[in-house]
Backbone as CSV, one residue per row, in Angstrom:
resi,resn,N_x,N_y,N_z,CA_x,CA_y,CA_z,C_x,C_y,C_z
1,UNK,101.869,117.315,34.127,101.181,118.494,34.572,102.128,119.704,34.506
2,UNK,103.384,119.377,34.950,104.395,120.881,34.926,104.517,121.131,33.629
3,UNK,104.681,120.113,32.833,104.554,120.400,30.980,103.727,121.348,30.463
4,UNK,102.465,120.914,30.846,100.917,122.063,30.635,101.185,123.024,31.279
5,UNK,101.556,123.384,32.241,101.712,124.746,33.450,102.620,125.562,32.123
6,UNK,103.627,125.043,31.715,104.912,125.881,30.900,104.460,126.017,29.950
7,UNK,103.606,125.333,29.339,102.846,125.483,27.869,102.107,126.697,28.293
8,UNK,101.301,126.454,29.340,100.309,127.677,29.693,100.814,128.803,29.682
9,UNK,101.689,128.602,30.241,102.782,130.015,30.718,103.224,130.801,29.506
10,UNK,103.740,130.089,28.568,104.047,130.871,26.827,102.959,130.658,26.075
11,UNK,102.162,130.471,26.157,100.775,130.355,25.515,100.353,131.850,26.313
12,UNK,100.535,132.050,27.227,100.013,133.655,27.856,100.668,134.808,27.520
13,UNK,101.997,134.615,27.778,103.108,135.333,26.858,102.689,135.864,25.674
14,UNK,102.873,134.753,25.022,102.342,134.824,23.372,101.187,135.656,22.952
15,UNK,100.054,135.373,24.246,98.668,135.692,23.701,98.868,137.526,24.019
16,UNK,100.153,137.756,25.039,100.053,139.342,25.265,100.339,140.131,24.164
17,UNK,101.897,139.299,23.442,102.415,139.814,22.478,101.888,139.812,20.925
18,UNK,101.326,138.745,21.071,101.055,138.797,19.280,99.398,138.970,19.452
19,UNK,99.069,139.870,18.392,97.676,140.597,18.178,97.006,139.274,17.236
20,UNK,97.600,138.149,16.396,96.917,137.219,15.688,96.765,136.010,16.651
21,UNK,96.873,135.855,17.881,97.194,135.168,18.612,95.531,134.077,18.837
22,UNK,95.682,132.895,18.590,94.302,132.162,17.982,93.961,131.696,19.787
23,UNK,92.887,132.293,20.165,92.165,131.756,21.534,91.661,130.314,21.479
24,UNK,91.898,129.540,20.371,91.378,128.016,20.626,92.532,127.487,21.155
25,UNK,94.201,127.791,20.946,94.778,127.375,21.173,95.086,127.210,23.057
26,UNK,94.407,128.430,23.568,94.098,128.107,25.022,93.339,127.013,25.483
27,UNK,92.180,126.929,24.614,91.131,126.159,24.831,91.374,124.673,24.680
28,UNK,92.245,124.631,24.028,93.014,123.537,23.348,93.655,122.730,24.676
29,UNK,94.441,123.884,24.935,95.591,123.285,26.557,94.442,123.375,27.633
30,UNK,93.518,123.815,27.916,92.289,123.661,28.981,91.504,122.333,28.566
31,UNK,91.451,122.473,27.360,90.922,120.594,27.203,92.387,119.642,27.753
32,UNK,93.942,119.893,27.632,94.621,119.032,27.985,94.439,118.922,29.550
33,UNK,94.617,120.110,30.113,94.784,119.953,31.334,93.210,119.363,32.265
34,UNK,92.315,119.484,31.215,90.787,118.490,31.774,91.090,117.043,31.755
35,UNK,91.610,116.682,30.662,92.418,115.622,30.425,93.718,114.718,31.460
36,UNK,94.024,115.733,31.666,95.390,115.375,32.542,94.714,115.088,34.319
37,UNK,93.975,116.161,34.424,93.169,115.727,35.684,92.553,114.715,35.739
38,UNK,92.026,114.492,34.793,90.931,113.324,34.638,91.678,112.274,35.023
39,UNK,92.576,112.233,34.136,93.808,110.516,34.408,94.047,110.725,35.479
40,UNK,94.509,111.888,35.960,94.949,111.763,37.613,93.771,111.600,38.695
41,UNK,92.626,111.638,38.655,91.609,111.700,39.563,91.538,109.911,39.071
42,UNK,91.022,109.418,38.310,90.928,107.664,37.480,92.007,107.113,38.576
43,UNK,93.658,107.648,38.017,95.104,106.711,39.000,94.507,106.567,40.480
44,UNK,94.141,107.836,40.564,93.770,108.007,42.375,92.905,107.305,43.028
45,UNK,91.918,107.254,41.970,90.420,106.456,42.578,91.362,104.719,42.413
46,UNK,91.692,104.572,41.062,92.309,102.892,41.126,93.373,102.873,42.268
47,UNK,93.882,103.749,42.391,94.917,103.598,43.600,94.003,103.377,45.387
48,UNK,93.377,104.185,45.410,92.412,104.232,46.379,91.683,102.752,46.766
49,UNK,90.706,102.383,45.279,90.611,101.413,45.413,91.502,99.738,45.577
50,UNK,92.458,99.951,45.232,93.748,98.911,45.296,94.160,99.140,47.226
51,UNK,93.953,100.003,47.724,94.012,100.314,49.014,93.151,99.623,49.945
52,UNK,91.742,99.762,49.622,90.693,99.188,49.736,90.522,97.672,49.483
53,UNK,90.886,97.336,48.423,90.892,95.651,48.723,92.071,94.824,49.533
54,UNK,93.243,95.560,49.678,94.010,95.202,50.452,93.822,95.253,51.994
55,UNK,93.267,96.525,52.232,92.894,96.214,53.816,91.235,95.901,53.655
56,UNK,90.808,94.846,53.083,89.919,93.945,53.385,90.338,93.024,53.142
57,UNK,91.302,93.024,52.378,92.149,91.591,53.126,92.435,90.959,54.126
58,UNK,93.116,92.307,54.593,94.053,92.124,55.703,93.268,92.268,57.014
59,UNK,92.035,92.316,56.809,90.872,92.742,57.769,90.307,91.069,57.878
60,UNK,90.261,90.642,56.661,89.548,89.337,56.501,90.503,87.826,57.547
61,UNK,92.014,88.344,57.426,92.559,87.468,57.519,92.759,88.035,59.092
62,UNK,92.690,89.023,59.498,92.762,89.723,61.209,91.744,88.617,61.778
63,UNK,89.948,89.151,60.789,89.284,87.885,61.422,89.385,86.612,61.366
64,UNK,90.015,85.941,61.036,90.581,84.606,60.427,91.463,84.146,62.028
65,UNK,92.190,85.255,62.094,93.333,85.330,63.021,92.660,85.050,64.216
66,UNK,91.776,85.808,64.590,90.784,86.352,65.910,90.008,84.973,66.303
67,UNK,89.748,84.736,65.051,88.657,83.480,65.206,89.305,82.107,65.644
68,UNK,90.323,81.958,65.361,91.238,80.600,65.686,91.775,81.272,67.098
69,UNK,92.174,82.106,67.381,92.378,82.554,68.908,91.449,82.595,70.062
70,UNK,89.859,82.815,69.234,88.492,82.264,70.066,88.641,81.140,70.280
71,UNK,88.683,80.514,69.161,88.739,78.687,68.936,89.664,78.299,70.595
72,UNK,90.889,78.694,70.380,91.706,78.005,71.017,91.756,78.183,72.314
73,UNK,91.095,79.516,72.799,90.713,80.204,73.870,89.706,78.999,74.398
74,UNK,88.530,78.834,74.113,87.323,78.369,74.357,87.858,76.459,74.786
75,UNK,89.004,75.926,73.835,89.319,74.733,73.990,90.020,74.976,75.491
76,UNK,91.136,75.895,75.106,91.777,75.763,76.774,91.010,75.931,78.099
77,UNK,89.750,76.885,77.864,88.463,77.197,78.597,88.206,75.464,79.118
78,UNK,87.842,74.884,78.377,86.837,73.791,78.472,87.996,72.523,78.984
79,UNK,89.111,72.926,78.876,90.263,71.952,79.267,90.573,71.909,80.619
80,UNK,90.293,73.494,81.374,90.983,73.910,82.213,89.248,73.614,83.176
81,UNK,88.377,73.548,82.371,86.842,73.334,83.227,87.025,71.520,83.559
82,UNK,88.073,70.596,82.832,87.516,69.272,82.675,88.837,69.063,83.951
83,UNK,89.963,69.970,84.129,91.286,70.335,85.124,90.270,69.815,86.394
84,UNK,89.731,71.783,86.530,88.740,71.547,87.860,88.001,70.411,88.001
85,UNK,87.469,70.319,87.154,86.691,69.191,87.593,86.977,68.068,88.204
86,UNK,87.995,67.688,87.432,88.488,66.682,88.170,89.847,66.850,89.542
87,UNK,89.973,67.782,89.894,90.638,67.908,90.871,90.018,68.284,91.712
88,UNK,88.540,68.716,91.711,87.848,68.952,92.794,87.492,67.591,93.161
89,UNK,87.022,66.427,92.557,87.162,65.248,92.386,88.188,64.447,93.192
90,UNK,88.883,64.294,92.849,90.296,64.063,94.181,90.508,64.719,95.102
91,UNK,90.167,65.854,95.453,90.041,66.871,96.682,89.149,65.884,97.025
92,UNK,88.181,65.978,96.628,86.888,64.983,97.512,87.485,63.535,98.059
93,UNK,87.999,62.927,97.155,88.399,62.218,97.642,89.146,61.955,98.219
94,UNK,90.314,62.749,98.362,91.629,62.881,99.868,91.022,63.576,100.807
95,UNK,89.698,63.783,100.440,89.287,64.438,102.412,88.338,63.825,102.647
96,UNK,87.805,62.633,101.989,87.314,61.806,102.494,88.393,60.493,103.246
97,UNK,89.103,60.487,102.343,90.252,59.259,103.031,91.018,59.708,104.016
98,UNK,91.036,61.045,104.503,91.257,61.538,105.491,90.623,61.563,106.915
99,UNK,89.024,61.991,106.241,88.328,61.604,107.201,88.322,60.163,107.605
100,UNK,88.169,59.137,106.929,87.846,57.949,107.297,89.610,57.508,107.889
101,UNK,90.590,58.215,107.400,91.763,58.169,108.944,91.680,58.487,110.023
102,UNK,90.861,59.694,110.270,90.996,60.484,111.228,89.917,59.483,112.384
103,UNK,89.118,59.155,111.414,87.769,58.254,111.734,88.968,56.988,112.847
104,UNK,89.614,56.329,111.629,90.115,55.195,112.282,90.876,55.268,113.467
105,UNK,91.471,56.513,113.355,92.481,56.929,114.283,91.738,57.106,115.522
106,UNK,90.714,57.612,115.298,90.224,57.588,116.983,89.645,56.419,117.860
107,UNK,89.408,55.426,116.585,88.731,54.091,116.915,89.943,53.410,117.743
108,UNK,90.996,53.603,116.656,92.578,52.746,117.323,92.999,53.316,118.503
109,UNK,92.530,54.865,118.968,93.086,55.560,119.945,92.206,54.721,121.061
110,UNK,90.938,54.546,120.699,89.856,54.215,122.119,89.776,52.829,122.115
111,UNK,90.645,52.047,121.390,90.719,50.140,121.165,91.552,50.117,122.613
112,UNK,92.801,51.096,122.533,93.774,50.475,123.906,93.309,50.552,125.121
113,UNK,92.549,52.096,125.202,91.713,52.205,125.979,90.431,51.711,126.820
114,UNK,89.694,51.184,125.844,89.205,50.101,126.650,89.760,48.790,126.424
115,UNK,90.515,48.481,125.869,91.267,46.993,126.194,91.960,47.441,127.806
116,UNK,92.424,48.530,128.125,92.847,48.647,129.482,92.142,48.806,130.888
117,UNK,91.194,49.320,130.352,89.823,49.421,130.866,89.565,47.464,131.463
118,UNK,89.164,47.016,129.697,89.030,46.079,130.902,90.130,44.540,131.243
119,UNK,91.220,44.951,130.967,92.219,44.418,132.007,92.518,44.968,133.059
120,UNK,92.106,46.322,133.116,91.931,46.898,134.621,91.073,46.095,135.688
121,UNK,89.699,46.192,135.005,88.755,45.730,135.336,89.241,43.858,135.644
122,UNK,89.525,42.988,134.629,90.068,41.540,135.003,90.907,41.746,136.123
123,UNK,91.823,42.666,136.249,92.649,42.557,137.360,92.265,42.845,138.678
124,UNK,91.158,43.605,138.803,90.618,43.969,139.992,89.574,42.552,140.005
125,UNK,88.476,41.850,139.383,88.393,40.787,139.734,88.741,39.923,140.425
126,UNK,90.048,39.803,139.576,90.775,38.516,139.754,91.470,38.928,141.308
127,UNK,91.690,40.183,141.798,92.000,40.378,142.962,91.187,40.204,144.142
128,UNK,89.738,40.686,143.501,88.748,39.965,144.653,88.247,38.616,144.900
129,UNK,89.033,38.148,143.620,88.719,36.576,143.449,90.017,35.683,144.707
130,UNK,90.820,36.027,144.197,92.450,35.742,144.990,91.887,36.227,146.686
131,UNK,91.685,37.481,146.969,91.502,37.474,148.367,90.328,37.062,149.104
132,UNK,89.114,36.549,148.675,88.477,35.811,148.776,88.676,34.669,149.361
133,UNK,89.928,34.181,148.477,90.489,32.756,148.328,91.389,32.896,149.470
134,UNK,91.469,33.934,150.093,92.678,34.221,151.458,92.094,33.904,152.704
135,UNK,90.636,34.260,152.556,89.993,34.793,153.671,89.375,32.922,154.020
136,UNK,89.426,32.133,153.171,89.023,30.856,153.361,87.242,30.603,152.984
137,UNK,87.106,31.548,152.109,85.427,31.109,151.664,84.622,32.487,151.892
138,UNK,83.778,32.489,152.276,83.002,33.199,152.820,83.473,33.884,154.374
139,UNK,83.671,35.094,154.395,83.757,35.905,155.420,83.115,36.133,156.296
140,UNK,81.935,36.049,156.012,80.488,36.085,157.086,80.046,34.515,157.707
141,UNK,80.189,33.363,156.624,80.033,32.587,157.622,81.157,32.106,158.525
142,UNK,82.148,32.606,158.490,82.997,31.603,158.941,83.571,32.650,160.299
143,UNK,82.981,33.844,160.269,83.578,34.579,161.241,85.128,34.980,161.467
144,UNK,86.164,34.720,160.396,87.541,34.937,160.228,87.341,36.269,159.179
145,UNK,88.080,36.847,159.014,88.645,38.337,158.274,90.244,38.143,157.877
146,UNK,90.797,38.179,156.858,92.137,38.044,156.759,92.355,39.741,156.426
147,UNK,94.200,39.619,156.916,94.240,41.051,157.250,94.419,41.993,155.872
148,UNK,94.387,41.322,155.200,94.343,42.232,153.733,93.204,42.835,153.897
């Protein structure tokens, strides 16, 4: 293009100075420089387009990218759902085996309790049984009272 500009440039020169000076020869360098644009508008558009298939490439393979990151997203999703699940699962079940401690624990707490209860109870029997046995039988018929 700067070639044609300098051609142009003494081609104008020329055309001031010399009176035989042939006007096709302008016309001539206006067809080059139609020419010269032309190739350069063609490079630009192929360049443009070479631009264009590259970032649909690189667009294609972004979604490529995106899509295996859904993928893997959605697996850890469904990994971390099968997690809960089953640890709510054992939650259930350590507070049930808890309960059924807590259960036992009060059973074992109230076993001594009435086992004392009623050896309390045998012992007070067996005490009215024993002083009974002091008094010589029956208290009422026999008209004696022992001093216990």
């Amino acid at each position: 293009m700067d070639h044609l500009l300098s051609q142009f440039s003494l081609l104008s020169g020329e055309a001031l100075t010399d009176k035989n000076f042939d006007p096709k020869r302008v016309e001539d360098l206006m067809a080059a420089f139609e020419q010269e644009a032309m190739a350069s508008w063609a490079a630009m558009e192929a360049e443009a387009d070479e631009m264009a298939r590259e970032a649909e490439a690189e667009l294609k393979a972004a979604e490529v990218q995106f899509e295996s990151l859904i993928a893997q997203s959605m697996m850890e999703l469904e990994s971390l759902g099968r997690l809960h699940g089953s640890a709510m699962a054992e939650m259930r079940s350590l507070v049930n085996g808890a309960e059924a401690a807590r259960k036992m624990g009060k059973c074992m707490m109230s076993a001594p309790s009435a086992a004392s209860r009623k050896y309390a109870d045998a012992a007070v029997a067996s005490s009215a049984t024993v002083k009974s046995g002091w008094v010589g039988g029956d208290a009422r018929h026999s008209g004696r009272i022992h001093p216990n």
